[in-house]
C-alpha positions in Angstrom: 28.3 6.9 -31.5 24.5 6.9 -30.3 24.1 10.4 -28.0 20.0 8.8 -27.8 20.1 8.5 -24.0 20.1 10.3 -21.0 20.7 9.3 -17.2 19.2 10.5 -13.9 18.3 9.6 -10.9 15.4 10.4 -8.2 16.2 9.9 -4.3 13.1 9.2 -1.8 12.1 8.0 1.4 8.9 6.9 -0.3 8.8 3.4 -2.4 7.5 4.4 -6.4 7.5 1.7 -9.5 6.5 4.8 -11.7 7.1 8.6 -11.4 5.3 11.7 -12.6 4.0 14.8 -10.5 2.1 14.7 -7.6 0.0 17.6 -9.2 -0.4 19.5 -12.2 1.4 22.6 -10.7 4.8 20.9 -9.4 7.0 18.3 -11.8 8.8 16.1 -10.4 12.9 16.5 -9.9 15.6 14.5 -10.9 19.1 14.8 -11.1 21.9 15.1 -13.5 25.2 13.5 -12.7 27.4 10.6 -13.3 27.6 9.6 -9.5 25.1 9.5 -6.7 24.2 12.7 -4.9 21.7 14.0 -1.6 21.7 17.5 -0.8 20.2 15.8 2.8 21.5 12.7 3.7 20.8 8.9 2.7 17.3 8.6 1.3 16.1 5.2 1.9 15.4 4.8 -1.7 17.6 5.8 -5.2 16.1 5.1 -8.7 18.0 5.7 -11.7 16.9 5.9 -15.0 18.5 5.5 -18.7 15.9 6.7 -20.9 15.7 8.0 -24.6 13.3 11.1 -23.9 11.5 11.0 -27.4 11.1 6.8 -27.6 9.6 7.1 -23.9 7.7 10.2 -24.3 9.7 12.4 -21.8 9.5 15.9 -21.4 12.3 17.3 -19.6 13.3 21.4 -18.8 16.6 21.8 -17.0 16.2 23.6 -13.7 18.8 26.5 -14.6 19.6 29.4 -16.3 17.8 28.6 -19.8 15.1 25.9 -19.2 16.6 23.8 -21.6 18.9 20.8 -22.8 22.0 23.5 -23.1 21.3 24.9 -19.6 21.3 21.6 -18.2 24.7 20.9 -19.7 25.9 24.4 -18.7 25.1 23.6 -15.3 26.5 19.9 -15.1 29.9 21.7 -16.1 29.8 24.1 -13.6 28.9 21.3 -11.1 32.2 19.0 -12.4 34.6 22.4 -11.3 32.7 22.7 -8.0 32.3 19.4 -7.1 36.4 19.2 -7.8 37.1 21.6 -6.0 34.8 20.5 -2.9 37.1 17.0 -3.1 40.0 19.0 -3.2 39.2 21.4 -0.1 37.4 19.0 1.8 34.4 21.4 2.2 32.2 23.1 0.5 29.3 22.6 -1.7 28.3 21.4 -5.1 24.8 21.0 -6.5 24.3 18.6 -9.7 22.2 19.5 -12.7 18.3 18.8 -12.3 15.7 17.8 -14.3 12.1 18.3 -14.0 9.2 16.9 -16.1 5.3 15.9 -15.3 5.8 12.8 -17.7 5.3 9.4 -16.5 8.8 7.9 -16.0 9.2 4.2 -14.7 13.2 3.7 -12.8 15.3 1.4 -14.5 16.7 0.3 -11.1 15.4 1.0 -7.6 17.5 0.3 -4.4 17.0 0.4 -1.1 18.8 1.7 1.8 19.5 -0.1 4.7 21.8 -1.6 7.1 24.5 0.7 5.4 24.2 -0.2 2.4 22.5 -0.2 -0.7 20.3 -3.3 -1.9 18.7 -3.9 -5.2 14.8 -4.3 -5.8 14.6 -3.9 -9.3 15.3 -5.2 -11.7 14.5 -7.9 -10.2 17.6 -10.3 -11.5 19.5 -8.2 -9.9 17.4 -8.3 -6.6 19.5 -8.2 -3.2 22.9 -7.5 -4.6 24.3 -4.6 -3.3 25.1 -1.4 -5.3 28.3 0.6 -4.0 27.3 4.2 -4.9 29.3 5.5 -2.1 32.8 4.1 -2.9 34.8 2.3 -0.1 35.1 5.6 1.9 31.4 5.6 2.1 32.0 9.5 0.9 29.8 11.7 -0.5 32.7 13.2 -1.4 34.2 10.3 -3.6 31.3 8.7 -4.9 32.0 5.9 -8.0 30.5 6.6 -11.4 27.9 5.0 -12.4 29.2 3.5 -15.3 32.3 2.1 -12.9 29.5 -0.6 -11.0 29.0 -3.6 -13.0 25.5 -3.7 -11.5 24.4 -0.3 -13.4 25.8 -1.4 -16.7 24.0 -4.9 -16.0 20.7 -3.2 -15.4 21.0 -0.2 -17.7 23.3 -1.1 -20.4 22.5 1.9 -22.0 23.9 3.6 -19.8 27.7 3.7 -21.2 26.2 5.4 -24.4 24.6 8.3 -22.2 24.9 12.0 -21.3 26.5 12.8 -19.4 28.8 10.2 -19.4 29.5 11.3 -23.7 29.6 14.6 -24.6 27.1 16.5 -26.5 27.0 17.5 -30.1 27.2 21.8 -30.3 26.3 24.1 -32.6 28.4 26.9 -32.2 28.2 28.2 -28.3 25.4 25.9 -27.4 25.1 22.1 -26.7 22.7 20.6 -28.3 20.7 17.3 -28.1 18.3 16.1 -30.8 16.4 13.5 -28.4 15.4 16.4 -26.1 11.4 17.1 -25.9 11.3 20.4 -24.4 8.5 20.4 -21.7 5.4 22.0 -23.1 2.9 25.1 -21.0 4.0 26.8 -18.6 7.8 27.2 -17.3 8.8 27.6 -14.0 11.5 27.5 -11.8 9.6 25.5 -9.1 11.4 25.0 -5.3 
């Protein structure tokens, strides 16, 4: 099976067809999950992207421990326990893997928030269908998969052959990814 692609997604109140870093000093952040996430609420806007970081010319550190493709992995485990045990409790806290990366990145579907629901922009034969992120409980507790809403798949067929939806090769203790272009300069945790 092809492990060439990797999904994330970006949340915003502000409307982008392309991202990359506002400046040289900050990248921009993206999660790491297979279901939606906001640490503050509903943004109005969630993009999601499937992309294969060396065909599109993405350079990606993982915002954890080790700054690269293992950490982020590392991390999106620990987030599957604690987000499990937050469903099971009913409280708590659990914080997906993020990405970060100063290379221009364009969404592979952008919806919009409103009247209580997701809606579609792009792409746009897909335009003004709605996208249930939030499951019927409207929970950000139980949100759906992404590769469980026909609309994803439709847009981002990629998607099903994806981490983190498939697991990573390893080499011994470490996961490993061979599509992975490790950000180049300076390293930083950046808030």
């Amino acid at each position: 099976m092809s492990k060439q692609y990797i999904a994330f997604f970006h949340n915003s109140d502000d409307y982008f067809e392309k991202f990359s870093s506002k400046d040289e000093k900050r990248p921009c952040f993206y999660w790491f999950s297979d279901s939606y996430f906001s640490h503050i609420g509903i943004y109005k806007y969630f993009y999601l992207f499937v992309k294969n970081p060396q065909k599109d010319n993405i350079e990606f550190n993982a915002r954890a421990e080790s700054d690269d493709f293992n950490g982020l992995y590392q991390s999106y485990l620990y987030f599957l326990k604690e987000r499990e045990a937050v469903r099971q409790n009913g409280k708590g806290y659990a914080e997906p893997s993020i990405l970060v990366s100063f290379s221009n990145i364009e969404p592979d579907l952008i919806a919009e928030y409103k009247d209580d629901k997701f809606i579609i922009l792009k792409p746009y034969f897909l335009k003004n269908r709605e996208l249930n992120l939030l499951g019927e409980e409207k929970s950000f507790n139980k949100t759906v998969p992404f590769i469980e809403i026909p609309e994803i798949v439709e847009a981002a067929p990629n998607i099903k052959n994806s981490l983190p939806f498939i697991e990573p090769d390893k080499n011994g203790d470490r996961y490993v990814y061979d599509n992975w272009l490790q950000m180049k300069g300076n390293h930083g945790w950046w808030l």
